[in-house]
VOGU-3710 file (C-alpha; in Angstrom, 3 decimals, decimal comma):
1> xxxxxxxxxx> -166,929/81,398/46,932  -163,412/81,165/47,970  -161,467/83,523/50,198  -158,015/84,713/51,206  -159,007/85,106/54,718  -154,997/85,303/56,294  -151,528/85,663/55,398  -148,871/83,957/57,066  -145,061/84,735/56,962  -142,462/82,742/58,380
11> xxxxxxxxxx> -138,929/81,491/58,376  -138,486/78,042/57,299  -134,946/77,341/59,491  -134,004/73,454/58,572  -132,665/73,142/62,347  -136,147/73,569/63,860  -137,184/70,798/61,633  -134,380/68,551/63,553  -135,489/70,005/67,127  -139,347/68,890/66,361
21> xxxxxxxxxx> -138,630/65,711/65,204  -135,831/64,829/67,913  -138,203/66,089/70,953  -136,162/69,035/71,744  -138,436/72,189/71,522  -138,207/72,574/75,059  -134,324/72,887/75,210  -132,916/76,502/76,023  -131,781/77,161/72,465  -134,744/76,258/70,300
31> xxxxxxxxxx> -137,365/76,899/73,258  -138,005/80,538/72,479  -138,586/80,053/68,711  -141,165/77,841/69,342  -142,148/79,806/71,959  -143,324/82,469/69,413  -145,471/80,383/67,507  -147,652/79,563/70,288  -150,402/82,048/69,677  -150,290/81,119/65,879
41> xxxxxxxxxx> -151,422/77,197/66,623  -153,733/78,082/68,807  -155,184/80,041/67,305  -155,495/78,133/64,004  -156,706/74,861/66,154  -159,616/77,429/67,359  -160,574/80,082/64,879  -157,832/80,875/61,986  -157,597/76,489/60,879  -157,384/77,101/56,659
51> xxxxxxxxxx> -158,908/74,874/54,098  -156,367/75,204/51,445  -152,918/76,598/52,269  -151,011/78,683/49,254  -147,517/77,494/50,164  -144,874/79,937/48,934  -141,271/78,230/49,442  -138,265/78,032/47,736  -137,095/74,164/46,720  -133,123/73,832/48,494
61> xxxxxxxxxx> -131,684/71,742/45,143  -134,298/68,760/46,186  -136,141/68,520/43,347  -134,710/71,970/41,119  -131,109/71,896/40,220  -129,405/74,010/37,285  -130,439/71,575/34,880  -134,424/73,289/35,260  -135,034/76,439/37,547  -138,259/77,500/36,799
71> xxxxxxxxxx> -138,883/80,981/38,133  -142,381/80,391/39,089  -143,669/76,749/39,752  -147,376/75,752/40,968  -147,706/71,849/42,512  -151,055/70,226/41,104  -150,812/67,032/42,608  -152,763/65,086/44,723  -150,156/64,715/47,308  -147,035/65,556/47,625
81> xxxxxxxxxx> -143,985/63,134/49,131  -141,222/64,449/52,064  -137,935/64,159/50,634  -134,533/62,963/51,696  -132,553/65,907/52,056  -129,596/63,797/53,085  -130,612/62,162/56,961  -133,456/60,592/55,271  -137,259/62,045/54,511  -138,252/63,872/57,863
91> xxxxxxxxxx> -140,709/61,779/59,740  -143,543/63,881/58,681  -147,066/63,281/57,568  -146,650/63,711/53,185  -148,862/66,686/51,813  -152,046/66,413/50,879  -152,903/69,151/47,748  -155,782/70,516/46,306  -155,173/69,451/42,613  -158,718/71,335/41,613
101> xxxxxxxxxx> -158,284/74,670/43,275  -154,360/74,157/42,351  -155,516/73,943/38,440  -157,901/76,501/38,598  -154,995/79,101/40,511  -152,614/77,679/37,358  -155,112/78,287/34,727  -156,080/82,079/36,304  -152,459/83,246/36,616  -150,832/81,911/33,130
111> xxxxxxxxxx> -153,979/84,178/31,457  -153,210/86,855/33,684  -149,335/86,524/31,978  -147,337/84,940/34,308  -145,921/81,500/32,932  -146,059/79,544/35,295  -143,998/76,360/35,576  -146,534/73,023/36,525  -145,573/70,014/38,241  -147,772/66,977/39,102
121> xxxxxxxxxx> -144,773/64,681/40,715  -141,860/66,584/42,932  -141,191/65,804/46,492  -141,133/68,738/48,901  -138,305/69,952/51,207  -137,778/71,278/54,594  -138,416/74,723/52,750  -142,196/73,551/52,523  -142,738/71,014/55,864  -140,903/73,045/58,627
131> xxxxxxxxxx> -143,630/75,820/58,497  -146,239/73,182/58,525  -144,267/71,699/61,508  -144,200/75,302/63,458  -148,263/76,369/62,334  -149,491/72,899/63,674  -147,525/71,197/65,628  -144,878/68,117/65,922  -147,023/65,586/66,771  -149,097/65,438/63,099
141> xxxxxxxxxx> -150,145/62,262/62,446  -151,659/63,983/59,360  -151,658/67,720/58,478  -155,048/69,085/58,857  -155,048/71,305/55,554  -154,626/70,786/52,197  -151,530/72,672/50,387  -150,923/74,024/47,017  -147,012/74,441/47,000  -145,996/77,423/44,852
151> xxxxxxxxxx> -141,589/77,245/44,480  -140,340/80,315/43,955  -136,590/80,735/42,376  -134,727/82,743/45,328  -131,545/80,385/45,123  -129,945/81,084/41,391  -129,536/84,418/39,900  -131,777/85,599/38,500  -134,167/85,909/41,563  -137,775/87,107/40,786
161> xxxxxxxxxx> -138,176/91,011/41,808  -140,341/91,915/44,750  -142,737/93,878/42,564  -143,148/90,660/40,272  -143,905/89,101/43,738  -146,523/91,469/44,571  -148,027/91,782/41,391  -148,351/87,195/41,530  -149,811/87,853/44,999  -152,594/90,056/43,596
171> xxxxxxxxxx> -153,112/87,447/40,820  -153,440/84,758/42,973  -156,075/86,229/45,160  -157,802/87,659/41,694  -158,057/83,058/41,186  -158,737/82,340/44,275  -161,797/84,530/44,556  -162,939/83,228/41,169  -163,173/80,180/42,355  -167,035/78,814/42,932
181> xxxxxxxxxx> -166,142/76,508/46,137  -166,912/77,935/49,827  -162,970/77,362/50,891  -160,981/79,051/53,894  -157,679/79,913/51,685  -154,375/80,842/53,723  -150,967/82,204/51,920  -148,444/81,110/53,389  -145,106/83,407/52,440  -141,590/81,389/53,877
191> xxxxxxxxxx> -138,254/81,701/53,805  -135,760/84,595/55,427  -135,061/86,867/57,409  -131,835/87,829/57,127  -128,828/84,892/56,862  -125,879/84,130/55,065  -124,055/80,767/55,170  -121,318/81,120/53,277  -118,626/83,747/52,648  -116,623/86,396/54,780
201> xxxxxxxxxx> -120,373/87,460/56,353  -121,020/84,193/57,192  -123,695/84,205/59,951  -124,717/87,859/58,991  -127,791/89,161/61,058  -129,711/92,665/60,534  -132,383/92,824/63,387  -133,043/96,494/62,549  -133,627/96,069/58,747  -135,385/92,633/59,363
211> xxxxxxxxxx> -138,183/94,280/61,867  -138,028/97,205/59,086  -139,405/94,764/56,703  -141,859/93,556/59,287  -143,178/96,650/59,919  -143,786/97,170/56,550  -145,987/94,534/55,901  -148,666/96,076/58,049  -150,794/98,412/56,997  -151,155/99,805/53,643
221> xxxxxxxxxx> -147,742/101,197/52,739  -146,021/99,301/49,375  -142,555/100,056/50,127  -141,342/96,723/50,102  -142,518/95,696/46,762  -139,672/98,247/45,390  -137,032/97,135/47,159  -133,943/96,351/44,874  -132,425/93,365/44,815  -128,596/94,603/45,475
231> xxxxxxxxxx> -130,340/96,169/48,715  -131,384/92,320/50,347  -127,645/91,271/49,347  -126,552/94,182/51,180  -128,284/94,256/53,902  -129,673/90,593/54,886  -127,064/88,486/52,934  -126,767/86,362/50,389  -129,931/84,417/51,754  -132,056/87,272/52,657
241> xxxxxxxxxx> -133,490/87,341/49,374  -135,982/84,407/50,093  -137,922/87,621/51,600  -139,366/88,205/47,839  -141,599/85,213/48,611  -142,878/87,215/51,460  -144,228/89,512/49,197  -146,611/87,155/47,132  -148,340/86,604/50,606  -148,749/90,137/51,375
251> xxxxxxxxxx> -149,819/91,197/47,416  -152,759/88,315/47,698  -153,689/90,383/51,047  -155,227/92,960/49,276  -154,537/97,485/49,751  -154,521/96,971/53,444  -153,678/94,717/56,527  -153,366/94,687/60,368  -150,776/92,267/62,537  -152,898/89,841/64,613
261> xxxxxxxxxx> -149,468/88,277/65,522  -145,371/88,767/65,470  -142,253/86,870/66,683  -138,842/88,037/66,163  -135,901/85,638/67,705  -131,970/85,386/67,171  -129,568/83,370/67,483  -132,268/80,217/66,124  -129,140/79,039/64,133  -127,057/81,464/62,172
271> xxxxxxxxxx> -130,433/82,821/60,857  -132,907/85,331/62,011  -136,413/83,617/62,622  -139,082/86,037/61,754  -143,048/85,001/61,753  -145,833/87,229/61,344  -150,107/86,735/60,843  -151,934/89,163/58,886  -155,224/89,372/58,096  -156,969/91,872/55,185
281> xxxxxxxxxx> -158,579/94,833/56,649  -160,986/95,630/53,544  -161,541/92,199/52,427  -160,785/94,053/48,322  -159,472/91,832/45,652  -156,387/93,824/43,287  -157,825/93,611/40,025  -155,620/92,785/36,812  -152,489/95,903/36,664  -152,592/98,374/33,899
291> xxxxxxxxxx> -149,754/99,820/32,191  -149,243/103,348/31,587  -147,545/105,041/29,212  -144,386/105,506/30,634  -144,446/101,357/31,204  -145,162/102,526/34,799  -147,679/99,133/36,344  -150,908/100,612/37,995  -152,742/98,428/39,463  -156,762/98,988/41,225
301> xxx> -159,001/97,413/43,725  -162,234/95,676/43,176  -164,486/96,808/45,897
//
């Protein structure tokens, strides 16, 4: 049967893309981001490698644009092209998916109610490849997983909330551990920490309320799922809200967790870089939420 055996979160910072594929993740500025995710590829070449990879990103106008912005959107494809984001596609290996275990994840979480948006053609941005780049290295010839990319809406308003996030994570690990093959399933959560790019805050960092948030994803407290969304404008900028997508990845991860691995780093660019590796602690799966009658969402654990 399939598993959730790890979460992974991690910034997906489009100028670490550039410093992989221009040989310069040894130069004093971008040295001590890579730095950090040392442990993490070793440790995946060794112990952690996944199967399948659940790929929460958000699309950067690549493939979305106002004409269709699906909230929720699951790839089903059997691979998956690098697009040109404007300097040409990255010189990166295309994606290989998991178009069974992608349909079966689709299937479980529209009948669990979430309508999910399903795409068999898109090509994927630096939102999807740069955490590939940074979990297993720059010198891929191929990636050595297969990836179901799940796009999450964190770019127009209306953004997802981080309880809706949650409450998808649960769902997802609810299909994944329906599913009859023996498969080593990461969930990959991207995007953040805090950033803004545009405006008076321009270049905006919160160290204390980003290691807040990582802090919070350890253990067994649910704090984060209730954060508002005015709060991430507030606090992390205009960009910070890609942090939502964090959540799915920690939801899937069942009541509890423990940190096998953090980074923290500023300046990367004008963004905080944040990466963190979690791993269950009870190895429960959240079974489907109940509503009481207040509309409050309740939600147990399958032993």
């Amino acid at each position: 049967m399939a598993r959730i055996t790890h979460g992974i979160a991690s910034s997906h910072i489009p100028v670490l893309g550039f410093a992989a594929d221009h040989g310069k993740t040894q130069d004093p500025i971008f040295k001590p981001a890579f730095d950090g995710y040392r442990w993490t590829r070793e440790w995946i070449a060794n112990e952690g490698k996944p199967d399948v990879v659940v790929l929460v990103y958000n699309d950067h106008a690549s493939a979305f644009d106002m004409n269709v912005i699906p909230t929720f959107a699951i790839g089903c494809a059997e691979s998956f092209r690098v697009c040109d984001e404007g300097y040409g596609p990255r010189p990166v290996p295309s994606v290989v998916g998991h178009p069974d275990l992608a349909w079966h994840i689709a299937q479980s979480l529209i009948l669990d109610d979430f309508d999910m948006t399903i795409f068999n053609k898109m090509d994927v941005d630096h939102g999807l490849t740069v955490p590939l780049t940074m979990m297993f290295g720059e010198d891929c010839k191929e990636w050595p997983t297969t990836v179901v990319p799940l796009a999450v809406n964190v770019v127009t308003y209306p953004p997802p909330s981080g309880n809706r996030c949650w409450l998808l994570g649960e769902a997802i690990a609810r299909a994944v551990n329906s599913y009859e093959e023996d498969l080593n399933v990461h969930v990959w959560g991207t995007g953040g920490m805090s950033h803004q790019l545009q405006g008076p805050r321009a270049g905006l960092i919160n160290r204390e309320w980003d290691n807040m948030f990582l802090d919070k994803l350890v253990g067994d407290t649910q704090d984060l799922r209730h954060i508002p969304h005015i709060e991430y404008l507030r606090e992390t900028g205009s960009e910070g809200i890609e942090m939502v997508m964090w959540l799915i990845m920690r939801g899937a991860l069942g009541r509890e967790t423990r940190c096998l691995h953090r980074h923290y780093h500023v300046p990367v660019s004008n963004t905080a870089l944040g990466h963190i590796v979690l791993e269950p602690v009870d190895g429960t799966v959240p079974q489907s939420p109940t509503f009481e009658a207040d509309g409050a969402v309740t939600t147990s654990i399958d032993q």
